[in-house]
C-alpha positions in Angstrom: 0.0 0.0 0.0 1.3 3.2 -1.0 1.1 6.7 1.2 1.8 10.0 2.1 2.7 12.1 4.6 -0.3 14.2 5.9 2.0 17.4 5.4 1.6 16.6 1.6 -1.9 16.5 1.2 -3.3 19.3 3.7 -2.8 22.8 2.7 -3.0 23.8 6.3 -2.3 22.2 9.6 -2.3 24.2 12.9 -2.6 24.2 15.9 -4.0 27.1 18.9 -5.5 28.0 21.9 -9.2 27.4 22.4 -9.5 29.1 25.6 -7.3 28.5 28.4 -7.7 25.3 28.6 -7.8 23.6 25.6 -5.9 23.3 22.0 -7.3 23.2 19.1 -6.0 21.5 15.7 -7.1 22.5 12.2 -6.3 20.5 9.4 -7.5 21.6 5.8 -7.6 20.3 2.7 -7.1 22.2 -1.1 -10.1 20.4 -2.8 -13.2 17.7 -1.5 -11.2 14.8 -3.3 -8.1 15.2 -1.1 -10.2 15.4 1.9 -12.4 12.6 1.4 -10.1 10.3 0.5 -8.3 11.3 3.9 -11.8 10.9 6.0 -12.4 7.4 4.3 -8.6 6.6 5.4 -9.8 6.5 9.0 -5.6 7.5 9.1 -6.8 10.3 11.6 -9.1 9.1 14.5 -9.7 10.0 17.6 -7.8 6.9 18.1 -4.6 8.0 16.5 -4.4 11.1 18.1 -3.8 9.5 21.4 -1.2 7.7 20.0 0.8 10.8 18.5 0.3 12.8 21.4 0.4 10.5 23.9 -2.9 11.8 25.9 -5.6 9.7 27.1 -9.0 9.7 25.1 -10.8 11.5 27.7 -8.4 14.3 26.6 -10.3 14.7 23.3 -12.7 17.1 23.7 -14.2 16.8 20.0 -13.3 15.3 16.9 -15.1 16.8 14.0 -14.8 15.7 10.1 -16.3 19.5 8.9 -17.3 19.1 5.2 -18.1 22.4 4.2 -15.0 23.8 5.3 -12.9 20.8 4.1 -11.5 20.0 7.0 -10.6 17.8 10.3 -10.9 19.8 13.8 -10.2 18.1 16.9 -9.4 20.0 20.3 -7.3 18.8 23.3 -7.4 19.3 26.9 -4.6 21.0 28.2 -2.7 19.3 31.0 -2.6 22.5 32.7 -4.0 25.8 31.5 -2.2 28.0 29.2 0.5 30.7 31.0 0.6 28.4 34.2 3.8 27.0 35.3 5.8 24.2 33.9 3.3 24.6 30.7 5.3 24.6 27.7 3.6 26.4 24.8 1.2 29.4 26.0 -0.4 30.0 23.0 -1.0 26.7 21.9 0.6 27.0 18.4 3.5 25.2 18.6 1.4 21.0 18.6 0.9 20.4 15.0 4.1 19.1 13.9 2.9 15.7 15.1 0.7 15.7 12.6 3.0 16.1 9.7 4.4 12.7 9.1 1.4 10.5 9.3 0.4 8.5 6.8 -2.2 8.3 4.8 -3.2 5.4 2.2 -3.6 6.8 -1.3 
């Protein structure tokens, strides 16, 4: 089975806050071919991004496949909220890179 990297098929990934205590990922897709065939993958789950980020599912706050907007949303909870000590990324835009290497089937 052949693939590619998710950094290769999204025209943006990113991540940021979503209040103080969450973050937020966007990743979105040039055209509706790209995407769907990305959403049928099942490559990103809820389920996979435990894995890459290491969190327990109870940690995803929402998982959303958006069509209209072609795009994946999901939002984690923060271990600790934003600007307190011993967090490491205060504005929350500094999580995607995670994301960039995953494969996808094509």
């Amino acid at each position: 089975m052949t693939t590619r990297p998710l950094v290769e098929l999204a025209k943006t990934i990113r991540s940021k806050n979503a209040g103080v205590d969450q973050i937020t990922f966007d990743i979105v897709f040039r055209d509706r071919e790209t995407y769907e065939l990305v959403k049928r993958s099942r490559a990103l789950s809820p389920e996979v991004v435990t894995r890459l980020y290491g969190v327990p599912r109870e940690r995803i706050t929402a998982f959303v496949e958006f069509d209209p907007a072609l795009a994946i949303k999901f939002t984690i909870r923060r271990e600790r909220p934003s600007g307190s000590p011993g967090e490491r990324d205060v504005f929350g835009a500094q999580q995607y890179a995670p994301l960039f290497d995953l494969p996808i089937p094509v």
